[in-house]
C-alpha positions as CSV (number, residue, x, y, z in Angstrom):
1,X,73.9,163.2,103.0
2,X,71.6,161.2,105.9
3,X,69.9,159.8,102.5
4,X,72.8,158.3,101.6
5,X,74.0,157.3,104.9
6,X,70.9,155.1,105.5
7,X,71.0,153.5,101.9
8,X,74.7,152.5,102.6
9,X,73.7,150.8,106.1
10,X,70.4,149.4,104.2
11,X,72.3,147.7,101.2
12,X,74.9,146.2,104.1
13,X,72.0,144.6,106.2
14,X,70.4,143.0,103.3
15,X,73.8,141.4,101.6
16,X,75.0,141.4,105.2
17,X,72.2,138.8,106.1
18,X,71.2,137.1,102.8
19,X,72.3,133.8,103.6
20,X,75.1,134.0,100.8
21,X,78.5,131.9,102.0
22,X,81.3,135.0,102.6
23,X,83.5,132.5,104.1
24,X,87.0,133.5,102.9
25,X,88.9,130.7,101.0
26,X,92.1,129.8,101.8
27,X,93.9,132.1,98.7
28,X,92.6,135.3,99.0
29,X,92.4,136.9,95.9
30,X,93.2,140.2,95.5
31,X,89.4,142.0,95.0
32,X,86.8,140.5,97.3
33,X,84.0,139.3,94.8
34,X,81.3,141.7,93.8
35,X,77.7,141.8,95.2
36,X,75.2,141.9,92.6
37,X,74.4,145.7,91.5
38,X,77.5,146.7,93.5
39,X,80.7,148.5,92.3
40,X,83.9,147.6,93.3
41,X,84.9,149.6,96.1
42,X,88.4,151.3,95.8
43,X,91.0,149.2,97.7
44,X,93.2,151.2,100.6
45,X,97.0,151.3,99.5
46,X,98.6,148.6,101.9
47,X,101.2,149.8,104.1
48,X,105.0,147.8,103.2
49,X,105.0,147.3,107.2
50,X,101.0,146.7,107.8
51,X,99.5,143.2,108.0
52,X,96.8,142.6,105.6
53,X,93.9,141.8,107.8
54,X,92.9,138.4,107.9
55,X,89.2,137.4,109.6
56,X,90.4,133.9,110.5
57,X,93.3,134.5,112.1
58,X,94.2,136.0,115.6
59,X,96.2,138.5,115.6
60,X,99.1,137.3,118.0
61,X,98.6,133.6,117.4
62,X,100.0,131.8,120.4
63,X,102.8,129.8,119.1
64,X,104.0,126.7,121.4
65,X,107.6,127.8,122.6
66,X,110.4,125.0,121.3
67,X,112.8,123.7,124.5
68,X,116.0,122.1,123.6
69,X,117.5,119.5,125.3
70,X,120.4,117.9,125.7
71,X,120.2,115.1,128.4
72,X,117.7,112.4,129.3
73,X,118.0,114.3,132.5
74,X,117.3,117.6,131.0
75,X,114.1,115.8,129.1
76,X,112.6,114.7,132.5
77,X,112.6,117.6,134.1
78,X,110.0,118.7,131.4
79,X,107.4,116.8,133.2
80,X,104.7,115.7,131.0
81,X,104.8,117.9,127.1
82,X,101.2,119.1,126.5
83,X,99.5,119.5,123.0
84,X,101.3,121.6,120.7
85,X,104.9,121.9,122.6
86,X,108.3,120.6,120.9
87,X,111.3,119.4,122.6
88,X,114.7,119.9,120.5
89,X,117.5,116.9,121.3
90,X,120.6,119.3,120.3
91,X,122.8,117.3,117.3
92,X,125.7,115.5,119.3
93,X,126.2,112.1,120.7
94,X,125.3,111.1,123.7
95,X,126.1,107.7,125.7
96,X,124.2,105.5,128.3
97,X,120.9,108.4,128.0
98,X,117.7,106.6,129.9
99,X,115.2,108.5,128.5
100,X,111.4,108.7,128.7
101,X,108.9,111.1,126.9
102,X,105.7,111.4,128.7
103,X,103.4,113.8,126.6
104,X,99.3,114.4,126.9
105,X,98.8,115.6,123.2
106,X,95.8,116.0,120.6
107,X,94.8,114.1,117.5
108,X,96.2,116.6,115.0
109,X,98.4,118.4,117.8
110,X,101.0,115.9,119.7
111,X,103.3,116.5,121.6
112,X,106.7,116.0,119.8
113,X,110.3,115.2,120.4
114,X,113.1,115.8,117.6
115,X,116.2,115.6,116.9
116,X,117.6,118.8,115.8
117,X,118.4,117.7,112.5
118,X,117.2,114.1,111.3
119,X,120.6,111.5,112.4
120,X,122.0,114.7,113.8
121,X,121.5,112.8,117.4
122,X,123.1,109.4,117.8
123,X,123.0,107.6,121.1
124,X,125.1,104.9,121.8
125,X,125.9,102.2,124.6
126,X,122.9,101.6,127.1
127,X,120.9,104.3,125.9
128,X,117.0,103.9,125.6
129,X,113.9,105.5,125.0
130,X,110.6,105.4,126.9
131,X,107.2,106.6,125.4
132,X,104.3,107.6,127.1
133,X,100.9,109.3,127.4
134,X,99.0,109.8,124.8
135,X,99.6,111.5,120.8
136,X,103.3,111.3,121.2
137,X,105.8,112.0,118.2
138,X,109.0,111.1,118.4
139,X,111.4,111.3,115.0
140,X,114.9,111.9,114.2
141,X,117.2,109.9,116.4
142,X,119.8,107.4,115.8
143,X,120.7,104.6,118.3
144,X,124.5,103.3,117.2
145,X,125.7,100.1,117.9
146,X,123.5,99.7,121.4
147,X,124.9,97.7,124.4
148,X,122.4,95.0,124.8
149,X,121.1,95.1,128.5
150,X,119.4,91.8,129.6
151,X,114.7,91.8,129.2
152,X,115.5,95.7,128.0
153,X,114.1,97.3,124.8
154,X,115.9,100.4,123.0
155,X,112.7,101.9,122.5
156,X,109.3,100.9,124.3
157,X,106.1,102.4,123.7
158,X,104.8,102.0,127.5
159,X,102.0,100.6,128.7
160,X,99.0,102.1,128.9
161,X,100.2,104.6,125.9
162,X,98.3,104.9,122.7
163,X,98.5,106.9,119.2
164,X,102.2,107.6,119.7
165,X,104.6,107.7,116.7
166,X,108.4,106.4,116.2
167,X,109.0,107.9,113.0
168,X,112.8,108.5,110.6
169,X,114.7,106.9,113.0
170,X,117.3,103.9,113.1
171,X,118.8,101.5,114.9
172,X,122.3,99.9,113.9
173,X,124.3,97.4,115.3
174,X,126.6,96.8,112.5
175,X,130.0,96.5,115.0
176,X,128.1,95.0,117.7
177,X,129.7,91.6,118.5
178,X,127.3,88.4,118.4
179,X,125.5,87.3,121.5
180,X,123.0,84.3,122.1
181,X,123.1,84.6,125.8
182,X,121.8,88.4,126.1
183,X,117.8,88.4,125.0
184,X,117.1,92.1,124.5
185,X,114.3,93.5,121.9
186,X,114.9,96.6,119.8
187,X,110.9,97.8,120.0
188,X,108.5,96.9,122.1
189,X,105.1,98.1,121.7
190,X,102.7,97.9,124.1
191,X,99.3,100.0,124.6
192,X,96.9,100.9,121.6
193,X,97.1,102.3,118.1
194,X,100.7,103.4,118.0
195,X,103.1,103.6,114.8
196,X,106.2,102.7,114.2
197,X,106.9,104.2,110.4
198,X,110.1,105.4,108.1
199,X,112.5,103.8,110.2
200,X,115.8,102.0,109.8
201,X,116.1,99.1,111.8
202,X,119.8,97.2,110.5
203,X,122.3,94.4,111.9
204,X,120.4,92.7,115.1
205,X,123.6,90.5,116.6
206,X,122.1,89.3,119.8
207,X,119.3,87.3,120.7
208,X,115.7,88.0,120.9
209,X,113.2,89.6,118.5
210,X,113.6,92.7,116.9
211,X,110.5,94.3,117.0
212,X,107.4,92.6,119.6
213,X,104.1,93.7,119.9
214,X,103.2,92.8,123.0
215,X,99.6,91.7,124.2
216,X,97.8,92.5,127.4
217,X,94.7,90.9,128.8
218,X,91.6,92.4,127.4
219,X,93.4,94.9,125.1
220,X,93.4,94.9,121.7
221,X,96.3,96.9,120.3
222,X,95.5,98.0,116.9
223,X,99.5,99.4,116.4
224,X,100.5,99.8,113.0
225,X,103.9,99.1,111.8
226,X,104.5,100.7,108.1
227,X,107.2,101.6,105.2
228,X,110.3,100.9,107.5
229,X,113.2,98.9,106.2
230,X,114.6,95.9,108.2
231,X,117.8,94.0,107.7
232,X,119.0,91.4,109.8
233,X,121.7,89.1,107.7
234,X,123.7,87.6,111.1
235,X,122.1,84.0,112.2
236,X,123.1,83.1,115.6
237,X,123.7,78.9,116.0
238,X,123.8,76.5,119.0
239,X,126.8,74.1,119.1
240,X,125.3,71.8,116.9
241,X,125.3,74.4,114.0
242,X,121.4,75.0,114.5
243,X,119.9,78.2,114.1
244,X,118.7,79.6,118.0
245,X,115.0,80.0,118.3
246,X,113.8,83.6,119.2
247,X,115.4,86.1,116.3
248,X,112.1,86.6,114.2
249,X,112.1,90.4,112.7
250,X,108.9,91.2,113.8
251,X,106.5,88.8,116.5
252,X,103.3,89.9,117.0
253,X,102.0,88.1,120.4
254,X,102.8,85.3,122.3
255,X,101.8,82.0,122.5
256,X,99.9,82.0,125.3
257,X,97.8,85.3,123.5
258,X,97.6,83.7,120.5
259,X,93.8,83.5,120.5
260,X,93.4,87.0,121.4
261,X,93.0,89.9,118.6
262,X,95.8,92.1,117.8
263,X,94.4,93.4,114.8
264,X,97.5,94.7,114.0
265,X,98.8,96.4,110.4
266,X,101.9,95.9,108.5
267,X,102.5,97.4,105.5
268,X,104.8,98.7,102.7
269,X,107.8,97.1,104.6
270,X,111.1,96.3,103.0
271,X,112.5,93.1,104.8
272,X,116.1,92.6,103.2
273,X,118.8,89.5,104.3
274,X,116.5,89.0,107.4
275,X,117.6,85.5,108.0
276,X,117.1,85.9,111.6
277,X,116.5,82.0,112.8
278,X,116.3,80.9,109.6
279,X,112.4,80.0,110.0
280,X,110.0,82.9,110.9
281,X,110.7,86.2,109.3
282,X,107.5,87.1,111.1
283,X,105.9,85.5,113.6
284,X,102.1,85.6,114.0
285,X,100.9,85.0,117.3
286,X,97.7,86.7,117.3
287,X,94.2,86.9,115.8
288,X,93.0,89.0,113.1
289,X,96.4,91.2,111.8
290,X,97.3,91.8,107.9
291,X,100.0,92.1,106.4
292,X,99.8,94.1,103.3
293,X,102.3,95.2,100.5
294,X,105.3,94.3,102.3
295,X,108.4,93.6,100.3
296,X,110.8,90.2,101.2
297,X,114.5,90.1,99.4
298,X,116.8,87.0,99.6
299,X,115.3,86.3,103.2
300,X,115.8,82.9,104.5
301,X,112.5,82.0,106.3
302,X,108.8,82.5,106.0
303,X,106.1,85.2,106.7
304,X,104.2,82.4,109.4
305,X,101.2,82.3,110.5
306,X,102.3,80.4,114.0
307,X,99.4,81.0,116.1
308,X,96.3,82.9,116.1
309,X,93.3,83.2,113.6
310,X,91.5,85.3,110.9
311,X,94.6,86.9,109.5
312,X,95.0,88.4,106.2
313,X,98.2,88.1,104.1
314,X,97.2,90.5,100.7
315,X,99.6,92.2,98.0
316,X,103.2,91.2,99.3
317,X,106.4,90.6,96.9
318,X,108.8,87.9,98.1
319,X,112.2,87.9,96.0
320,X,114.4,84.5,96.9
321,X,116.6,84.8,93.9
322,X,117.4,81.4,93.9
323,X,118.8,81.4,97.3
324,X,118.9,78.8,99.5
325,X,116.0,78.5,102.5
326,X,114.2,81.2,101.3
327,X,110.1,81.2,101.5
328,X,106.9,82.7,101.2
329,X,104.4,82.6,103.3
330,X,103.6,79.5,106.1
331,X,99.2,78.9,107.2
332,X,98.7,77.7,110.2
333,X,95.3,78.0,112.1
334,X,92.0,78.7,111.2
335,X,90.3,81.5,108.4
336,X,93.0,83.2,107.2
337,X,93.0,84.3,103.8
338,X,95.9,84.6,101.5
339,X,95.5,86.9,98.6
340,X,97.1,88.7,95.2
341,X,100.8,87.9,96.7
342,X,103.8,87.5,94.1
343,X,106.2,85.0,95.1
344,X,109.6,84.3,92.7
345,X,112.6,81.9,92.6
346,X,111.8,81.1,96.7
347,X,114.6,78.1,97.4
348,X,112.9,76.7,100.4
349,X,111.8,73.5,100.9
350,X,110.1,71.8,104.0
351,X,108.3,75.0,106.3
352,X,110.1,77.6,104.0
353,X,108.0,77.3,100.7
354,X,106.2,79.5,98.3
355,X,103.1,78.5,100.3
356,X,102.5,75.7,102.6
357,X,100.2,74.7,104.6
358,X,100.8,72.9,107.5
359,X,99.2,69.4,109.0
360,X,98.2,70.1,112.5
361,X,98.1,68.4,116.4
362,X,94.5,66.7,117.6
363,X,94.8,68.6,121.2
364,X,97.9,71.0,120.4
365,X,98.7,72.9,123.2
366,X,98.5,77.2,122.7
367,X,102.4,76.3,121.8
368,X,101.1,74.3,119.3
369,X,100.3,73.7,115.2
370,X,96.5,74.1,115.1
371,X,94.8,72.5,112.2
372,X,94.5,74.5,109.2
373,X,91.0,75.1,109.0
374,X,88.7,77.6,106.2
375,X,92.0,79.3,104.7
376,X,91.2,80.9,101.4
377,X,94.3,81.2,98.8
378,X,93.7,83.1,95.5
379,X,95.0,85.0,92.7
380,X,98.5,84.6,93.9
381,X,101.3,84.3,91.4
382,X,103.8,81.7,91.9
383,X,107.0,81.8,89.6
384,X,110.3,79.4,89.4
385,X,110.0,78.4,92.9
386,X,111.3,75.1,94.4
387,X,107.9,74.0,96.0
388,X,104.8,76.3,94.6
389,X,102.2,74.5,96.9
390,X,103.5,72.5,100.0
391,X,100.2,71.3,101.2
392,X,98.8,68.9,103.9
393,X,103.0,69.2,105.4
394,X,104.0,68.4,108.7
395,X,107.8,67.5,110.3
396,X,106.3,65.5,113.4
397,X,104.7,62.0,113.9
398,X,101.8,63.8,116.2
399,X,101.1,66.4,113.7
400,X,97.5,64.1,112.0
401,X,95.4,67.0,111.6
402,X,94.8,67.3,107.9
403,X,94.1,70.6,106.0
404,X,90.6,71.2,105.9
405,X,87.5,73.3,104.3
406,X,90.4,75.1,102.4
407,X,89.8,76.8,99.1
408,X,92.8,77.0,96.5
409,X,91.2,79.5,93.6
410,X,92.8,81.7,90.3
411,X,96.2,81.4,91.4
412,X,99.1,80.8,88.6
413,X,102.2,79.0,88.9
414,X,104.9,79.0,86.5
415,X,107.7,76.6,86.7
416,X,110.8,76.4,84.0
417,X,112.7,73.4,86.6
418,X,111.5,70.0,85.7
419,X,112.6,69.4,89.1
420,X,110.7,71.8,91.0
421,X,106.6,71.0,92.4
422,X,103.8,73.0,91.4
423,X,102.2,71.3,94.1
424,X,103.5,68.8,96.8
425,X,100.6,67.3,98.7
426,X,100.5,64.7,101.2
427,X,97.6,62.8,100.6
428,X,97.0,60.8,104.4
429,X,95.4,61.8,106.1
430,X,93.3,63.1,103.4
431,X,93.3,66.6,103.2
432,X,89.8,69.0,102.4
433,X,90.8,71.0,99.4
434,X,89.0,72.8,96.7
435,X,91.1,73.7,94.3
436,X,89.2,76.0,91.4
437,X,90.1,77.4,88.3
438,X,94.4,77.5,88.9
439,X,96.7,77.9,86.1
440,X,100.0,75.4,86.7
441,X,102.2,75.1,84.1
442,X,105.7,73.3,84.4
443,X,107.2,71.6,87.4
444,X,105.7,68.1,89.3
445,X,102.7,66.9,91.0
446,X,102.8,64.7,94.1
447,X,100.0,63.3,95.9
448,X,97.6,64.8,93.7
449,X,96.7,65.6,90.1
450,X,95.0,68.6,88.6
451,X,94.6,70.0,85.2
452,X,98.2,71.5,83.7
453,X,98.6,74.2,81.5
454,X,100.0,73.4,78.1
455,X,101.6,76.7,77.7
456,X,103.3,79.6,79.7
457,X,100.8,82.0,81.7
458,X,101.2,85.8,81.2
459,X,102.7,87.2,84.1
460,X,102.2,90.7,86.1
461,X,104.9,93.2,85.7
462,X,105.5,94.2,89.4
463,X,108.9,96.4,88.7
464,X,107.2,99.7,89.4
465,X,105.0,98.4,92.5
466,X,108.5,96.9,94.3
467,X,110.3,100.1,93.6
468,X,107.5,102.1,95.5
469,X,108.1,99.8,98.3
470,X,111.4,100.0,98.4
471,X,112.0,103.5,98.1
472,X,109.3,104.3,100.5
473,X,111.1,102.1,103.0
474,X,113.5,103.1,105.9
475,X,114.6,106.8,107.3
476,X,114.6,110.2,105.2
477,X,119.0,110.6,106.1
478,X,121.6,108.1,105.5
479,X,122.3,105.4,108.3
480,X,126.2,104.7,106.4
């Protein structure tokens, strides 16, 4: 019996400590592999009420208790959420709710705030949201028809916060009444890395921007603002019937950041009707951001490049459908690069065309157009738009700066409109193009003349790469 006693404990030590992985993967299987010369050792009958015993695992794992709330009061009284813990808004609606989340959370474990089911909570009137700290998660919430309240965000991601998330959540103000006089922002973001993503953001009535990233000295903010679906169809005019400055979708900086890096992402967007001011769609006002696989539909503006440097506009759709004031995408500044975009039946002349590039200031203020300097603008497809290329433009006596060190490569442009322009150019001052290797069939040439193609280009078949967009776009839950 001791013979066999020691061989047992013998054979253990040496498969025990032979260096073979035992780690156990994440299915178990039902016999625990074999050791070579071993026999498979009867299995105990499991127990209906018994755990099966699992290496990896405590025991008693200590699961982070869920609070419910059901105030903005009843949220501060939290104090600051750790990593891990989850705060439950109970389903109702709620009216003028201040609120502010202030969590210390964990890359992989935030701190979270829910609704208790997605649209279940719906603020309305002067209610907001305040998020701070660190790894915060906020999803879930709907904010109906807010009260604008003058310099006031619905939602602000604090200063000083960073990695926080808005996520599935919307903001409506379809039976809001129109108001130039009362500048409020739906987002602001301020701090580093956060995300706004899968949100809803329809019917902005009064003034100001709808979402801001906002820059601080010496900070660069790195937010990311992805698959979220805007809409914003009401234009609000002065007296004169012009469109009021200040009602861009998304601005990203100010003017008097504009040479700082944001370095800022957005992508996979859905921008619907967002006819806003009538000019910027977005406004750039910051170095070194991309915009990436965003989706524009019957939008009467531009993607602009306003101020700032080194951005990168790659892989976006823009739909005008033949409506009027619609257009693609606007360079102003130096080194940006404009790459693989599709662009069809954009309206716009002026500013709002497929692509134009703007004549700049000699000493512009930060306020100012900056000469268009090293842009790079290939492989982007151009079809049945009013102006293709609007090159060398300006609307101002002062504006004398002429495109410069600019390269124009691979991109195709297909025209059926005798009336339309492949490429508009004004030729003084003499602009600095390169233009390599384009394919432009149909339409005009002013102010310069490069090869034509005799017959039609093929042409990409984007269906399935919009529908991705779109139907990644927006909240999970219906916003009707």
């Amino acid at each position: 019996m001791r013979k066999i006693i020691w061989t047992t404990l013998l054979l253990t030590l040496v498969f025990g400590c032979s260096g073979r992985d035992w780690t156990v993967p994440e299915v178990v299987p039902p016999v625990q592999p074999e050791s070579p010369g071993q026999k498979p050792e009867e299995q105990p009958e499991e127990k209906p009420d018994e755990k099966p015993e699992d290496p990896g695992m405590p025991e008693n794992p200590d699961l982070p208790e869920v609070k419910y709330v059901s105030s903005a009061a009843e949220l501060k009284a939290l104090g600051t959420l750790g990593a891990g813990d989850v705060v439950v808004w109970r389903d109702g609606t709620y009216d003028a709710q201040i609120a502010e989340i202030r969590g210390s959370g964990q890359t992989g474990n935030p701190a979270v705030l829910r609704a208790e089911t997605p649209g279940g909570v719906r603020f309305t009137g002067t209610s907001r949201l305040s998020v701070a700290g660190s790894h915060v998660e906020v999803s879930g919430f709907r904010w109906l028809d807010p009260e604008p309240v003058q310099g006031k965000s619905v939602v602000t991601f604090a200063k000083g916060s960073s990695d926080c998330v808005l996520a599935d959540c919307a903001i409506t103000g379809d039976a809001t009444p129109e108001d130039a006089a009362t500048d409020t922002k739906w987002v602001s973001l301020y701090g580093t890395h956060n995300t706004v993503r899968g949100c809803t953001f329809r019917d902005k009535r009064n003034i100001g921007c709808l979402l801001v990233v906002w820059l601080e000295p010496d900070i660069v903010p790195e937010h990311t603002i992805a698959n979220n679906r805007f809409e914003r169809p009401v234009t609000l005019r002065d007296a004169s019937g012009k469109a009021v400055n200040g009602q861009e979708t998304i601005r990203i900086g100010t003017s008097n950041y504009s040479m700082q890096r944001a370095a800022c992402t957005v992508e996979g967007n859905w921008f619907y009707r967002c006819h806003g001011e009538q000019a910027e769609i977005i406004s750039n006002k910051s170095c070194g951001n991309l915009y990436r696989g965003n989706l524009f539909v019957e939008s009467q503006g531009s993607l602009t490049l306003r101020h700032g440097n080194a951005c990168n506009v790659t892989g976006n759709y823009f739909f005008g459908n033949g409506m009027e004031g619609t257009g693609g995408i606007r360079l102003i500044g130096e080194d940006h690069a404009v790459e693989d975009n599709y662009l069809h039946g954009l309206a716009g002349t002026g500013y709002r065309t497929a692509v134009c590039m703007v004549r700049g200031q000699a000493s512009p203020e930060l306020n100012g157009y900056w000469q268009v300097k090293n842009a790079r603008v290939r492989r982007n497809t151009i079809v049945d738009c009013k102006y293709a290329f609007n090159v060398n433009y300006g609307s101002s006596s002062d504006q004398v700066m002429p495109v410069v060190g600019t390269l124009v490569e691979e991109n195709t442009v297909s025209l059926s409109s005798s009336s339309s322009y492949a490429v508009w150019c004004a030729a003084t001052p003499a602009p600095g193009i390169e233009w390599k290797n384009n394919v432009l069939f149909g339409g005009r040439q002013s102010g310069v003349s490069l090869p034509a193609a005799s017959s039609a280009p093929s042409l990409p078949d984007v269906t399935r790469a919009v529908e991705a967009i779109r139907a990644a776009a927006g909240c999970r839950w219906k916003t009707e």
